[in-house]
Structures are given as C-alpha cells and as structure tokens.
C-alpha positions as CSV (number, residue, x, y, z in Angstrom):
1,X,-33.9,-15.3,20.0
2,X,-36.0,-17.4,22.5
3,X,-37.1,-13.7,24.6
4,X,-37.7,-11.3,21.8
5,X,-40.9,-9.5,24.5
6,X,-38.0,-9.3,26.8
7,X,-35.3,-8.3,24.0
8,X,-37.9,-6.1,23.5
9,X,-38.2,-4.0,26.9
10,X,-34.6,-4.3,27.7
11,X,-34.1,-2.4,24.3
12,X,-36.7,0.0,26.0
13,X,-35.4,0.3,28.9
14,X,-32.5,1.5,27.6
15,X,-33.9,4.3,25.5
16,X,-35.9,5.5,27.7
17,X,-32.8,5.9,30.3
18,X,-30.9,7.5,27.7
19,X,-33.0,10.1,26.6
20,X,-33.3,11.3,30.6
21,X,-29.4,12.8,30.3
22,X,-29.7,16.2,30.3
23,X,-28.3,17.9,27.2
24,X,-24.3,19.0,27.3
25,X,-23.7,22.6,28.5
26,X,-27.4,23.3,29.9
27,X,-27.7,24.3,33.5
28,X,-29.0,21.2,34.6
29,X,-26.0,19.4,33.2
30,X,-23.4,21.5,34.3
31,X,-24.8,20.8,38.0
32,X,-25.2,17.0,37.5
33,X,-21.4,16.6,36.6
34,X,-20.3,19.5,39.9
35,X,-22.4,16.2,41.5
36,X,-20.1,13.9,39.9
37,X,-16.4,13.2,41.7
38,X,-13.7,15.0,39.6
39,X,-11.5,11.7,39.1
40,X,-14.5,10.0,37.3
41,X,-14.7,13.5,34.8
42,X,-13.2,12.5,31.3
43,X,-11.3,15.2,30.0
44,X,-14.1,15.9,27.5
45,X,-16.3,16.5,30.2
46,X,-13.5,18.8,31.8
47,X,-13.3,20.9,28.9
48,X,-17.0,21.5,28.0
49,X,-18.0,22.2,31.7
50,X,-14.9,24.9,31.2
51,X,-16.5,26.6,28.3
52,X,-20.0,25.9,29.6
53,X,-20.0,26.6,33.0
54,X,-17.4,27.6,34.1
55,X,-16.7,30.7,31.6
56,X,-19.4,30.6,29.2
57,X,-19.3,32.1,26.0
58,X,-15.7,30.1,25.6
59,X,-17.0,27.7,23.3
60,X,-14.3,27.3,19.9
61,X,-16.3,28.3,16.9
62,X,-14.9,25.9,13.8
C-alpha cells in the first residue's frame, strides 16, 4: 500500500456512513424508505416495511 493514512480515512469514512442508517423497522426508517421510489424497494425491504409499518405486530416469530 503506498496510501495507508488515506486507506485509512476511506475505511473511516465508510463506517462512519454506515452506522448513520437508521435501524430496520424503527420509525425513522420506515419514513426514510416511504422517501425512497417504490421501484428501487427490494422485496426484503417490501416485506419488512409490511410487517413494520405498515401492520405492525405482523412480524413471523421462528
């Protein structure tokens, strides 16, 4: 590696973007998806904002 200070803080960078997400199912995330166009939703995403958001208390229990 000729960078490893700029390895470094890309590497950081990228954590620190990561942890912003808000956690699946909260509130906040249910209205940052609703932001989100439908045709970019995976069907993952469809499902859980179903159980979470939509009609919570869905969820499958395993």
């Amino acid at each position: 590696m000729r960078h490893p200070a700029l390895t470094a803080a890309l590497i950081a960078t990228a954590l620190a973007l990561a942890a912003c997400a808000p956690k699946v199912g909260t509130p906040k995330w249910c209205g940052k998806l609703q932001e989100k166009p439908k045709g970019d939703w995976s069907a993952n995403e469809a499902a859980t904002f179903l159980q979470h958001c939509v009609v919570p208390g869905t969820e499958v229990k395993e």
